[in-house]
Backbone atoms as SQL, in Angstrom:
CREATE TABLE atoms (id INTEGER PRIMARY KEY, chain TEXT, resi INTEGER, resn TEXT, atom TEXT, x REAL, y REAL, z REAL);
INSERT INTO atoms VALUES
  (1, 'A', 1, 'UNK', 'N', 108.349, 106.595, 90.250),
  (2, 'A', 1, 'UNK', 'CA', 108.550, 105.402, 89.416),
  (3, 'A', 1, 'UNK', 'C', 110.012, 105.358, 89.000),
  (4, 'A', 2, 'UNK', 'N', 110.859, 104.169, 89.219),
  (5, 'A', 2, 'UNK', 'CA', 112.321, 103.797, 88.771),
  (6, 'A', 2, 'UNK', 'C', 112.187, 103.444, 87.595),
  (7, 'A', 3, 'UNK', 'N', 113.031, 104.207, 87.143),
  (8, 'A', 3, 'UNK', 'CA', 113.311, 103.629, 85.462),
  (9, 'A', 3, 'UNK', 'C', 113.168, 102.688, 84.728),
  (10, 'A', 4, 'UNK', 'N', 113.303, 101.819, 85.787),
  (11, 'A', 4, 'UNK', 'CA', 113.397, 100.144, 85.170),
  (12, 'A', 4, 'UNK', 'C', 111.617, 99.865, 84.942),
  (13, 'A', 5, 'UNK', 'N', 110.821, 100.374, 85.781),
  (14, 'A', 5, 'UNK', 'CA', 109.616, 99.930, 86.007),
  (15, 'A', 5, 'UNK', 'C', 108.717, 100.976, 84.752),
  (16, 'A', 6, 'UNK', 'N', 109.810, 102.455, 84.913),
  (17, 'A', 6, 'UNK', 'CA', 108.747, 102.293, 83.602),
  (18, 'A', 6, 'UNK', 'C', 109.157, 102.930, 82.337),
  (19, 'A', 7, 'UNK', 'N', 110.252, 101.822, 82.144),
  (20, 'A', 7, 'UNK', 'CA', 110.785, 101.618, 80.769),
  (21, 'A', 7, 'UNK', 'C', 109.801, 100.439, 80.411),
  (22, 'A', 8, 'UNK', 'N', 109.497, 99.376, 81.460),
  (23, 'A', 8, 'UNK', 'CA', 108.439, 98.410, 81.544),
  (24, 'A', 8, 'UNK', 'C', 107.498, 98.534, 81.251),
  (25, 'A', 9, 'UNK', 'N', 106.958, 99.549, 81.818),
  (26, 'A', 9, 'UNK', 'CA', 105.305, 100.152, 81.238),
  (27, 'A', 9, 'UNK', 'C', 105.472, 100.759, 80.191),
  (28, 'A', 10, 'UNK', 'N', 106.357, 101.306, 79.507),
  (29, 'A', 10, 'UNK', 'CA', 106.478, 102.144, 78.236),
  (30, 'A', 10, 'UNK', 'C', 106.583, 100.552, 77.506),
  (31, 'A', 11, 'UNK', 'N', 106.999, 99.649, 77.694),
  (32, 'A', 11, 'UNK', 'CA', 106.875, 98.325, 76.554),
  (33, 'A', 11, 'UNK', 'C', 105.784, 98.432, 76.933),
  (34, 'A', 12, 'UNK', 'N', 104.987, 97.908, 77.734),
  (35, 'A', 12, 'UNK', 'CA', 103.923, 97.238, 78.215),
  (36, 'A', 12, 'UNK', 'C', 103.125, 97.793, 76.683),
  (37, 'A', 13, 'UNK', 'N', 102.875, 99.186, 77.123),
  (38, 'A', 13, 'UNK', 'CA', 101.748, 100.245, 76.496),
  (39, 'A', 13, 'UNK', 'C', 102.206, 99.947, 75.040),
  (40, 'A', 14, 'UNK', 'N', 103.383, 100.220, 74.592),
  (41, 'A', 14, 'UNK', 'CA', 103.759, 99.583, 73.204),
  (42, 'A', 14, 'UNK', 'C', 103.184, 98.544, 72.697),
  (43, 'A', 15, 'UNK', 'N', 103.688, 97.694, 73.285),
  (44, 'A', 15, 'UNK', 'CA', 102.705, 95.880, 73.266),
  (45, 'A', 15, 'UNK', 'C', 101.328, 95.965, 73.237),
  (46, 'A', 16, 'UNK', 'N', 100.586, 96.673, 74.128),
  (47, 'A', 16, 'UNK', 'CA', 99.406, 97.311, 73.773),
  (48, 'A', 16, 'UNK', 'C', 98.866, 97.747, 72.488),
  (49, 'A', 17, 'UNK', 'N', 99.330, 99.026, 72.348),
  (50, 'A', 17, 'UNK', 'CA', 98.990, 100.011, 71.023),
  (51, 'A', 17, 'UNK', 'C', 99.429, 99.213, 69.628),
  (52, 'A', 18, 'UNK', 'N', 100.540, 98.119, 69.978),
  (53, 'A', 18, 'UNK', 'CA', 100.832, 97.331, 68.675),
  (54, 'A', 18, 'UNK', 'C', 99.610, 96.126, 68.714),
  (55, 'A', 19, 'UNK', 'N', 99.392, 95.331, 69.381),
  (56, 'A', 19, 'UNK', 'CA', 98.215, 94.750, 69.267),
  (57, 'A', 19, 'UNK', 'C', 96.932, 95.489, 69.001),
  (58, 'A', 20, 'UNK', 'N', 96.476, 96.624, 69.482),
  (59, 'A', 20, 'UNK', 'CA', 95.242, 97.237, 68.810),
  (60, 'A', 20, 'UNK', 'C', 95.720, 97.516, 67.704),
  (61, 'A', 21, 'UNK', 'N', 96.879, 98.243, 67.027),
  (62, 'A', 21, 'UNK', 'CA', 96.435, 98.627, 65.660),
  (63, 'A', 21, 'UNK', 'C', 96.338, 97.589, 64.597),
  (64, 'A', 22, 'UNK', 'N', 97.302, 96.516, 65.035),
  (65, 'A', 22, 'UNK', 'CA', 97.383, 95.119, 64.057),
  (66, 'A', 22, 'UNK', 'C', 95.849, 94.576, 63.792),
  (67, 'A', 23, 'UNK', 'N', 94.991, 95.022, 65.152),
  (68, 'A', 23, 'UNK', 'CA', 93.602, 93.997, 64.813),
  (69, 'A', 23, 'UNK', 'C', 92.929, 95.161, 64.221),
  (70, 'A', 24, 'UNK', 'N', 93.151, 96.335, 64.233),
  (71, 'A', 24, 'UNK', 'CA', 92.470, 97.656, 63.637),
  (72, 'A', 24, 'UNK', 'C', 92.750, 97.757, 62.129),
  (73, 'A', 25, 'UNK', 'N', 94.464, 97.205, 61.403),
  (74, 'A', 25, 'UNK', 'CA', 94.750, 96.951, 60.424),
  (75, 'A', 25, 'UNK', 'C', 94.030, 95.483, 59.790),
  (76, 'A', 26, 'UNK', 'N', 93.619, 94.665, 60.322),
  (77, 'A', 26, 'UNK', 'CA', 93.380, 93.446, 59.455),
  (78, 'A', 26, 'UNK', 'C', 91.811, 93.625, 59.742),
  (79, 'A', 27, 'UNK', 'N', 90.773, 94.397, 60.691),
  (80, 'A', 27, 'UNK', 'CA', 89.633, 94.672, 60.427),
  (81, 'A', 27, 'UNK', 'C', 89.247, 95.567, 59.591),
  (82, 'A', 28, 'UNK', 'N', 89.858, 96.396, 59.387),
  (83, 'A', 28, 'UNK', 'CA', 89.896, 97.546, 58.034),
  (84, 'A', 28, 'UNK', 'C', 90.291, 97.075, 57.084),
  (85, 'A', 29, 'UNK', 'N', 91.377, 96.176, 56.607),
  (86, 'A', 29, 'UNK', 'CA', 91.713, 95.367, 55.451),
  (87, 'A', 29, 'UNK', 'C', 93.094, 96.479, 55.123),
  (88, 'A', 30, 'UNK', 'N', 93.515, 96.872, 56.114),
  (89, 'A', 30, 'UNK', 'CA', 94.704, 97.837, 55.544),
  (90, 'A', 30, 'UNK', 'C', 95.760, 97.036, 55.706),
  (91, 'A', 31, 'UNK', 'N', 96.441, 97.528, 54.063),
  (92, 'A', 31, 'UNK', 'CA', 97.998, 96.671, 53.874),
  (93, 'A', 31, 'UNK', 'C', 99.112, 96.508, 54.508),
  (94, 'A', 32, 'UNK', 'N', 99.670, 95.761, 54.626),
  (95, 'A', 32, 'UNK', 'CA', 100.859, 96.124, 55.522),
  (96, 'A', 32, 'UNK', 'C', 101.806, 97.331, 54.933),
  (97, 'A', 33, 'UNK', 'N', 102.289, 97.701, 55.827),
  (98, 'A', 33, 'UNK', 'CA', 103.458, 98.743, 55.897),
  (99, 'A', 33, 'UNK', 'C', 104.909, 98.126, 55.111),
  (100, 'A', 34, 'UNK', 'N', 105.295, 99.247, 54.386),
  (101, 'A', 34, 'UNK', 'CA', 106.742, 99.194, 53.995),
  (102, 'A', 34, 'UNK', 'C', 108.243, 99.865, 54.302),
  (103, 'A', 35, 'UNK', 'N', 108.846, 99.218, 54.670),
  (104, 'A', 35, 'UNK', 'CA', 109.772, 100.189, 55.391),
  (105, 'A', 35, 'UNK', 'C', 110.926, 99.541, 56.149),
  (106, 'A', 36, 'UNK', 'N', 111.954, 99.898, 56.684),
  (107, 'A', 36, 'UNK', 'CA', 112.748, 99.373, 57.089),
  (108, 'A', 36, 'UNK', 'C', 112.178, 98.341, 58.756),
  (109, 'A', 37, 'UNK', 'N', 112.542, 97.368, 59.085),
  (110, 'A', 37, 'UNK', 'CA', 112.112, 96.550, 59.674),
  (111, 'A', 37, 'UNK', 'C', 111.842, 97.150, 61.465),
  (112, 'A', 38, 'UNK', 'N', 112.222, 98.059, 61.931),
  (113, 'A', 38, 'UNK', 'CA', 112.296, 98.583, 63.006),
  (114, 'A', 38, 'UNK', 'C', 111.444, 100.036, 62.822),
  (115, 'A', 39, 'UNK', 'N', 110.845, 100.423, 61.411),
  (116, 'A', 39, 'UNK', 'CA', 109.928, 101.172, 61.530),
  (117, 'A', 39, 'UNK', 'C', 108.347, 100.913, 61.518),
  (118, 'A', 40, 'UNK', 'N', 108.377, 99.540, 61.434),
  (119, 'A', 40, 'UNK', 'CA', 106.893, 99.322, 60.132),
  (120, 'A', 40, 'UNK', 'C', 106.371, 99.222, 61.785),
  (121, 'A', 41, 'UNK', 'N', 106.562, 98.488, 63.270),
  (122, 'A', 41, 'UNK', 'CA', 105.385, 98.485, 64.155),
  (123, 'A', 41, 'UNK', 'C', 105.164, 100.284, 64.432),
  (124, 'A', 42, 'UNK', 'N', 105.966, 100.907, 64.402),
  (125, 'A', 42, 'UNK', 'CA', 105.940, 102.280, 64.938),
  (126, 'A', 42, 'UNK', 'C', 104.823, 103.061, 63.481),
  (127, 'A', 43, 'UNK', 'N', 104.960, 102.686, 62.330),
  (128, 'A', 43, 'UNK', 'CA', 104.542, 102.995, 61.474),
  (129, 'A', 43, 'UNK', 'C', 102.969, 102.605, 61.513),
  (130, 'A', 44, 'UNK', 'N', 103.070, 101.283, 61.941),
  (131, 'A', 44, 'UNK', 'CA', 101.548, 101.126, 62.178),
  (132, 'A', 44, 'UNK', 'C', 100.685, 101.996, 63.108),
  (133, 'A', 45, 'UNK', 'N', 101.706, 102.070, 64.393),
  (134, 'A', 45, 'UNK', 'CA', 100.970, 102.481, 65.531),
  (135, 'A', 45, 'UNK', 'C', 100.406, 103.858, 65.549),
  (136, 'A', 46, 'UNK', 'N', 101.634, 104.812, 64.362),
  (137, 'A', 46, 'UNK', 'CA', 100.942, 106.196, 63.319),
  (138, 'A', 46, 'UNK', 'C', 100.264, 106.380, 62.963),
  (139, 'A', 47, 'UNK', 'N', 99.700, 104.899, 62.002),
  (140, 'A', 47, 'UNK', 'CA', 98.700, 105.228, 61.018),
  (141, 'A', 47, 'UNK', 'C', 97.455, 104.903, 62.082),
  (142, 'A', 48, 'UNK', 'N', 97.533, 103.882, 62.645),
  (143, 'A', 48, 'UNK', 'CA', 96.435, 103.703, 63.282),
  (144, 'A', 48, 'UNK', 'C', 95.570, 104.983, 64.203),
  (145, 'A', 49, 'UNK', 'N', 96.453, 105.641, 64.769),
  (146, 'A', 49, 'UNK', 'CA', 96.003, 106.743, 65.873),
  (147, 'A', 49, 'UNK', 'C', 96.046, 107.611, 64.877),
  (148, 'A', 50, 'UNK', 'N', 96.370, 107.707, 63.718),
  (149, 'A', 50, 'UNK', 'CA', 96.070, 109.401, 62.878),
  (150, 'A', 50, 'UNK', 'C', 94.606, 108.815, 62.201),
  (151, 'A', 51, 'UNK', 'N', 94.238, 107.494, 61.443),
  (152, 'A', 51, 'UNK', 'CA', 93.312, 107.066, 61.043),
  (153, 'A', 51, 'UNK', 'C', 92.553, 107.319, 62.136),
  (154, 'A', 52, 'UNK', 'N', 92.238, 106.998, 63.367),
  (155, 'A', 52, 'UNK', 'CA', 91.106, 107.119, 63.698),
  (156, 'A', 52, 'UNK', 'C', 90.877, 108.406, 64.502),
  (157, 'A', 53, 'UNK', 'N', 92.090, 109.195, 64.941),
  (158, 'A', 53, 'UNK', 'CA', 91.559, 110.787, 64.979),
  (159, 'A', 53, 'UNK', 'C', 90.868, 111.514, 63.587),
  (160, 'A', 54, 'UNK', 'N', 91.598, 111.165, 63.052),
  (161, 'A', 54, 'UNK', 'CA', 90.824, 111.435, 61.412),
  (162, 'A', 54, 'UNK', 'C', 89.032, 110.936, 61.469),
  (163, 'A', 55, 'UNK', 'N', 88.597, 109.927, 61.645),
  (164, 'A', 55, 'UNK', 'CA', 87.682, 109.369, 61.679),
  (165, 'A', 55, 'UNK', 'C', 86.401, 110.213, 62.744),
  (166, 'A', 56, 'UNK', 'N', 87.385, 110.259, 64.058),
  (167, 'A', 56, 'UNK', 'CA', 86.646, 111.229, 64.831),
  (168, 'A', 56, 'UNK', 'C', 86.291, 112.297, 64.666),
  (169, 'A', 57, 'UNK', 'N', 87.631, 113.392, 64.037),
  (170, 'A', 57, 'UNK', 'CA', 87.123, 114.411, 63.322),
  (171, 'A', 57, 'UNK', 'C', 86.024, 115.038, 62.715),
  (172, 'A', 58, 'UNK', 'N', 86.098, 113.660, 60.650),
  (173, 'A', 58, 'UNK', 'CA', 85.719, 114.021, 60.030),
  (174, 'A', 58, 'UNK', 'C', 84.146, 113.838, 60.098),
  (175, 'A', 59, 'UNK', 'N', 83.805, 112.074, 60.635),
  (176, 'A', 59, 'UNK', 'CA', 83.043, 111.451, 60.578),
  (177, 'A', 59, 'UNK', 'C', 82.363, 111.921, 62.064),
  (178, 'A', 60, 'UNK', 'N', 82.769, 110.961, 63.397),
  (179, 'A', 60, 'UNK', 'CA', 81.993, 111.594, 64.492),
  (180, 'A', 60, 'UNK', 'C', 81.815, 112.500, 65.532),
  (181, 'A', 61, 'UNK', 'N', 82.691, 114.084, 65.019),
  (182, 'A', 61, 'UNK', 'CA', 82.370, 115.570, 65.448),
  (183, 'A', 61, 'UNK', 'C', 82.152, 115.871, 64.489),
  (184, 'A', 62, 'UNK', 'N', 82.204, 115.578, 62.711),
  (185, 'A', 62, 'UNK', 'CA', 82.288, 116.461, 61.696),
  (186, 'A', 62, 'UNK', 'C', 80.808, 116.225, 60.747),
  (187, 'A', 63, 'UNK', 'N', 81.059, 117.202, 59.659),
  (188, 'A', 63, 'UNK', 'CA', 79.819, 116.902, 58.940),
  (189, 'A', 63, 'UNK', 'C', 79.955, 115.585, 57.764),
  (190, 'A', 64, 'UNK', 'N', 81.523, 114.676, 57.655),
  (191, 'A', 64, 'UNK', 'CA', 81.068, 113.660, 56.555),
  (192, 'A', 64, 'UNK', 'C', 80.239, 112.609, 56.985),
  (193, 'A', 65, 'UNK', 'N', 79.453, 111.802, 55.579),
  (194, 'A', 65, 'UNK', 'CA', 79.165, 110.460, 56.273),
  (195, 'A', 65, 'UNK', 'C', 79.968, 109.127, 56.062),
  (196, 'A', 66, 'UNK', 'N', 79.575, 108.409, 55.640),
  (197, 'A', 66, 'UNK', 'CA', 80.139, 106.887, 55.651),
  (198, 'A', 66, 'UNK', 'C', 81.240, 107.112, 54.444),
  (199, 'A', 67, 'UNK', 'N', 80.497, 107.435, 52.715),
  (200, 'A', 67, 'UNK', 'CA', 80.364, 107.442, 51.783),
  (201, 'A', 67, 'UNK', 'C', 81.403, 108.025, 52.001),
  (202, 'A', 68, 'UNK', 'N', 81.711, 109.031, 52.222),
  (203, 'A', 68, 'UNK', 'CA', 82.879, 110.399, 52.379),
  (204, 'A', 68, 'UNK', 'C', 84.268, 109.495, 52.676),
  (205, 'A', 69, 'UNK', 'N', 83.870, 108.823, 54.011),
  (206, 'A', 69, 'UNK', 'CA', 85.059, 108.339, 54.794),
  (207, 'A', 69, 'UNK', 'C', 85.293, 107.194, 53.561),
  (208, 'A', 70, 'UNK', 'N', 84.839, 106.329, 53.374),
  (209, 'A', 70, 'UNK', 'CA', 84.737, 105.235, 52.129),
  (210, 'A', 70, 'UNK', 'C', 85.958, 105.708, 51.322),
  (211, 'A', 71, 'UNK', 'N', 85.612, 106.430, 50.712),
  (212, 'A', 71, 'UNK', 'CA', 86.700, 107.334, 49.390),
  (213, 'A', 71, 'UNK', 'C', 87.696, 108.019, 50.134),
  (214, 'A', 72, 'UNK', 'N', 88.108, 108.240, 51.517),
  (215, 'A', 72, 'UNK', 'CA', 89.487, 108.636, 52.120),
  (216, 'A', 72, 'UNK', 'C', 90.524, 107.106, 52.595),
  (217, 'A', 73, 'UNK', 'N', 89.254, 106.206, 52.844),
  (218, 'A', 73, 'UNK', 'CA', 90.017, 104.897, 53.373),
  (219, 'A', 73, 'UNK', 'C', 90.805, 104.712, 51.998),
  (220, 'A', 74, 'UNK', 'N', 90.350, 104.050, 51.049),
  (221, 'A', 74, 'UNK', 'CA', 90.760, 104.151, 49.879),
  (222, 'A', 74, 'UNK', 'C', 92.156, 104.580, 49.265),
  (223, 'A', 75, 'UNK', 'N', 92.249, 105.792, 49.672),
  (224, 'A', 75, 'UNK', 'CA', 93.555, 106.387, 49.866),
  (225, 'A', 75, 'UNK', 'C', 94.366, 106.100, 50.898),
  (226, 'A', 76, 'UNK', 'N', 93.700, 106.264, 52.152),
  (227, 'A', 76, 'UNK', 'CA', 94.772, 105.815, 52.812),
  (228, 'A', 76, 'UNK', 'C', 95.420, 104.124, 52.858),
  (229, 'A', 77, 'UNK', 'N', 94.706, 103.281, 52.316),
  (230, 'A', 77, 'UNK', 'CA', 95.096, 102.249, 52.016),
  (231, 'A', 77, 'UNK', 'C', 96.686, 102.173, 50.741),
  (232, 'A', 78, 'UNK', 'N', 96.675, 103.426, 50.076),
  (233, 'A', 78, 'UNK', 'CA', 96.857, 103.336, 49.246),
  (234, 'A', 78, 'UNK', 'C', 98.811, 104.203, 49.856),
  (235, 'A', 79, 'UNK', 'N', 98.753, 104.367, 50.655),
  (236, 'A', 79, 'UNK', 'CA', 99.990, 105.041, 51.450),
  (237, 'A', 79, 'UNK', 'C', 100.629, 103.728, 52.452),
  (238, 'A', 80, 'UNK', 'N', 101.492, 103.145, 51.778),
  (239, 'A', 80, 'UNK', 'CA', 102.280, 102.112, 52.374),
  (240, 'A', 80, 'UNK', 'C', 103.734, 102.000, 53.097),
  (241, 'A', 81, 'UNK', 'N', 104.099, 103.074, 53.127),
  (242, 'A', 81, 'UNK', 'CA', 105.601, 103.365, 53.374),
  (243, 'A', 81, 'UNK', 'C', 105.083, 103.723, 54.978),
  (244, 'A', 82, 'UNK', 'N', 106.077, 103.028, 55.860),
  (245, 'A', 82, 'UNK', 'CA', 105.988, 103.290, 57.042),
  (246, 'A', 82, 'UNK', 'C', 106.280, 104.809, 57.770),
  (247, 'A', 83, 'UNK', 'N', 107.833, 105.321, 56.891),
  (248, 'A', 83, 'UNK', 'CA', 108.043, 106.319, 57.421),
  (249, 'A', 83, 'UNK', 'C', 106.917, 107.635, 57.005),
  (250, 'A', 84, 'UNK', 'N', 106.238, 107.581, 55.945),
  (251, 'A', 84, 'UNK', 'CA', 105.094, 108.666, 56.013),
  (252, 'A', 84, 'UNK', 'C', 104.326, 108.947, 56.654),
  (253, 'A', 85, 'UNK', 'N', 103.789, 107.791, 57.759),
  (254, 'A', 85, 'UNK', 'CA', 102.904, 107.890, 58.596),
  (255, 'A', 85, 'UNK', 'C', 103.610, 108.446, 60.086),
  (256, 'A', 86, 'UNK', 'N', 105.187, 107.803, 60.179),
  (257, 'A', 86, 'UNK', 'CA', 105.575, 107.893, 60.727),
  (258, 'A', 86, 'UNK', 'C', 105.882, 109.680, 60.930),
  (259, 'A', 87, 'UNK', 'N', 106.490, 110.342, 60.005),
  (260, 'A', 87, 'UNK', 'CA', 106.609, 111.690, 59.629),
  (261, 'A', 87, 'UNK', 'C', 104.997, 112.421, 59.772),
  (262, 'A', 88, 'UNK', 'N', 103.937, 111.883, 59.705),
  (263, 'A', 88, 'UNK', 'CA', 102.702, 112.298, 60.263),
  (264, 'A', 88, 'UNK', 'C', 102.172, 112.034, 61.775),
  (265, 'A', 89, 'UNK', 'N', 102.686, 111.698, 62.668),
  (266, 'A', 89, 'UNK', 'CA', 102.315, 111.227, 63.556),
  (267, 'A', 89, 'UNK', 'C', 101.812, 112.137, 64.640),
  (268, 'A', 90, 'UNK', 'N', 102.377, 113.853, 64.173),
  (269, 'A', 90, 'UNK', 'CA', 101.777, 114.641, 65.215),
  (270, 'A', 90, 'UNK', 'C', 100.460, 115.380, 64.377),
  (271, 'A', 91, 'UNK', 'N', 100.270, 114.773, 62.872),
  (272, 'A', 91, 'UNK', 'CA', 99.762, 115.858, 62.276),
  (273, 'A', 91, 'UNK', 'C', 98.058, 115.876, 63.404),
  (274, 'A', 92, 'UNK', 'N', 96.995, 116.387, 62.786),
  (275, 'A', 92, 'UNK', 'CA', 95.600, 116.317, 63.457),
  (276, 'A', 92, 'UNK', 'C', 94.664, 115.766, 62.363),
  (277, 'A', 93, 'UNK', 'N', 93.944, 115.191, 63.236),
  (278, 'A', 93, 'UNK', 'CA', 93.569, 113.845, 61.939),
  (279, 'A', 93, 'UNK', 'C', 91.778, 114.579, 61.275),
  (280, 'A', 94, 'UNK', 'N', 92.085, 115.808, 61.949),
  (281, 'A', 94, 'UNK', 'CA', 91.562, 116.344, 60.268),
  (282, 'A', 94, 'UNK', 'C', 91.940, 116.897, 59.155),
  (283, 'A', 95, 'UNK', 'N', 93.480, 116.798, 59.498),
  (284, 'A', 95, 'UNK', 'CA', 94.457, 117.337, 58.408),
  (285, 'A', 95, 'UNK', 'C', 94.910, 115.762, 57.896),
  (286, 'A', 96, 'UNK', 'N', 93.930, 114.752, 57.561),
  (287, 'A', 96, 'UNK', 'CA', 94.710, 113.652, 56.757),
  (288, 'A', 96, 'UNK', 'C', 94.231, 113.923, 55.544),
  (289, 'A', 97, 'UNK', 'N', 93.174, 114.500, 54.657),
  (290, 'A', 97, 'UNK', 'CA', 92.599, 114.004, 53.572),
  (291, 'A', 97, 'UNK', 'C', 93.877, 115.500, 52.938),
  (292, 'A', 98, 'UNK', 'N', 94.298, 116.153, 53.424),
  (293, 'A', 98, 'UNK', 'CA', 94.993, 117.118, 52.898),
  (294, 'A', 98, 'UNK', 'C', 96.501, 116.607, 52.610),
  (295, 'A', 99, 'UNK', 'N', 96.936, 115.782, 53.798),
  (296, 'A', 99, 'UNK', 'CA', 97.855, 115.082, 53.810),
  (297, 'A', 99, 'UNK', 'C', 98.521, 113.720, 52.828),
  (298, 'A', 100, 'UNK', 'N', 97.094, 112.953, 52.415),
  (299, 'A', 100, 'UNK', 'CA', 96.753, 112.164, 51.641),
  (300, 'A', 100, 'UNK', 'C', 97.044, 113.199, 50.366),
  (301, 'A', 101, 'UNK', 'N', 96.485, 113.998, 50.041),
  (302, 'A', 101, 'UNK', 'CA', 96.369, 114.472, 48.301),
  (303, 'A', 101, 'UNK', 'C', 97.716, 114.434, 48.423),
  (304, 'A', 102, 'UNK', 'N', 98.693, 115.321, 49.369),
  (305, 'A', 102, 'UNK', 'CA', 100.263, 115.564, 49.024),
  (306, 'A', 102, 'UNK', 'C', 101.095, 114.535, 49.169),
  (307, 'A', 103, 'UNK', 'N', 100.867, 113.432, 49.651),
  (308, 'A', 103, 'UNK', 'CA', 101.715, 112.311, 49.393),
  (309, 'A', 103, 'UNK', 'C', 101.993, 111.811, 47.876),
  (310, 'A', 104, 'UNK', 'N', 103.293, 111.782, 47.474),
  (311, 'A', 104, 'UNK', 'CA', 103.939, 110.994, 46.615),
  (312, 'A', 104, 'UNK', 'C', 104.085, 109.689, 46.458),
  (313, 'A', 105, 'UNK', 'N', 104.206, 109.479, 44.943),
  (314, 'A', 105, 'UNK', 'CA', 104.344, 108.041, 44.435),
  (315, 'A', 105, 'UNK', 'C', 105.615, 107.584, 45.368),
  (316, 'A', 106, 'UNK', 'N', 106.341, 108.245, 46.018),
  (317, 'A', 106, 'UNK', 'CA', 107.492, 107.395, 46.777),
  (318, 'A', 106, 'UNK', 'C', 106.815, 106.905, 48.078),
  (319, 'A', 107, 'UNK', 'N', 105.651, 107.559, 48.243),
  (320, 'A', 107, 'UNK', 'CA', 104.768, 106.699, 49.627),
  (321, 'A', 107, 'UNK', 'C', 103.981, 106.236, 49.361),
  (322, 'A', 108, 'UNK', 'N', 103.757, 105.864, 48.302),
  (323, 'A', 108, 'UNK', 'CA', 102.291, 104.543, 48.017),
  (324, 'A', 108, 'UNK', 'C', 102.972, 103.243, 47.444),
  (325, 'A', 109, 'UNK', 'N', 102.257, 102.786, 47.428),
  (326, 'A', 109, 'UNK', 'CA', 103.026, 101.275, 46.903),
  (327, 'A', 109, 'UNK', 'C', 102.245, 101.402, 45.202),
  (328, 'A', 110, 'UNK', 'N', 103.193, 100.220, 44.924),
  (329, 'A', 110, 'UNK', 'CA', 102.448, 99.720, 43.516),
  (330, 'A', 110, 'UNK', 'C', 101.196, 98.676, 43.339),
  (331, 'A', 111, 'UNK', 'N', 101.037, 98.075, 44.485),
  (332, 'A', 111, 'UNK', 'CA', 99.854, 97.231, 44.379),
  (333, 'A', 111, 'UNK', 'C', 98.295, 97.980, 44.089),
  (334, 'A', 112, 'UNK', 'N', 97.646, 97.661, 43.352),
  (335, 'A', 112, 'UNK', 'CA', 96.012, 97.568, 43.351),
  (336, 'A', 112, 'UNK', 'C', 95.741, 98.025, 44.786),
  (337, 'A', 113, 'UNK', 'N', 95.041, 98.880, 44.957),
  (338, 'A', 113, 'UNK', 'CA', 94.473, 99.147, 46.655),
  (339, 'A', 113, 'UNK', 'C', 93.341, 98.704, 46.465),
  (340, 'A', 114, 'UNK', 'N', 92.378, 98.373, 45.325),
  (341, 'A', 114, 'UNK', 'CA', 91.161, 98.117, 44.893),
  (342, 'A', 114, 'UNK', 'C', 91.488, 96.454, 44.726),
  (343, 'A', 115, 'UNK', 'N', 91.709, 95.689, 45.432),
  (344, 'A', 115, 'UNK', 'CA', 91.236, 94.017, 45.569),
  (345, 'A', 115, 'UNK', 'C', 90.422, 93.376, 45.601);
């Protein structure tokens, strides 16, 4: 493969993974991202693939149920800064609810996560 073709497919797949997480963000009801303007799609595309390794993890290999996951969404709704997710992006998404407690007021926003 020549460079050109797949610098192409590396957009392509981008364009991809940014359209699934955008419809993965507005079916979950998760907020938009904050952050400098060239981080927030990359930021999404973080949260999205750590959210739902997380999900796989906890929920369908692990022992939580719904209720469990309920009260982690919550939080993670509540983490708005792009680059945090971004700075998480290799973590393993059964290391989010650990990840979540140690996040700082400089990575959550001020809005109500409860709307």
């Amino acid at each position: 493969m020549d460079t050109e073709s797949k610098e192409a497919w590396i957009a392509a797949k981008r364009a991809e993974e940014q359209q699934v997480a955008a419809e993965w963000a507005e079916q979950f009801d998760m907020p938009p991202l904050d952050g400098p303007e060239k981080a927030l799609a990359w930021g999404e595309r973080s949260r999205h693939q750590l959210v739902t390794a997380a999900y796989s993890a906890l929920v369908s290999e692990g022992t939580w149920d719904e209720a469990d996951w309920a009260v982690l969404e919550d939080k993670i709704r509540t983490v708005d800064r792009a680059g945090w997710w971004i700075d998480q992006r290799d973590a393993e998404g059964s290391d989010l609810p650990e990840l979540l407690d140690a996040a700082t007021s400089d990575d959550t926003g001020t809005e109500n996560p409860f709307r």
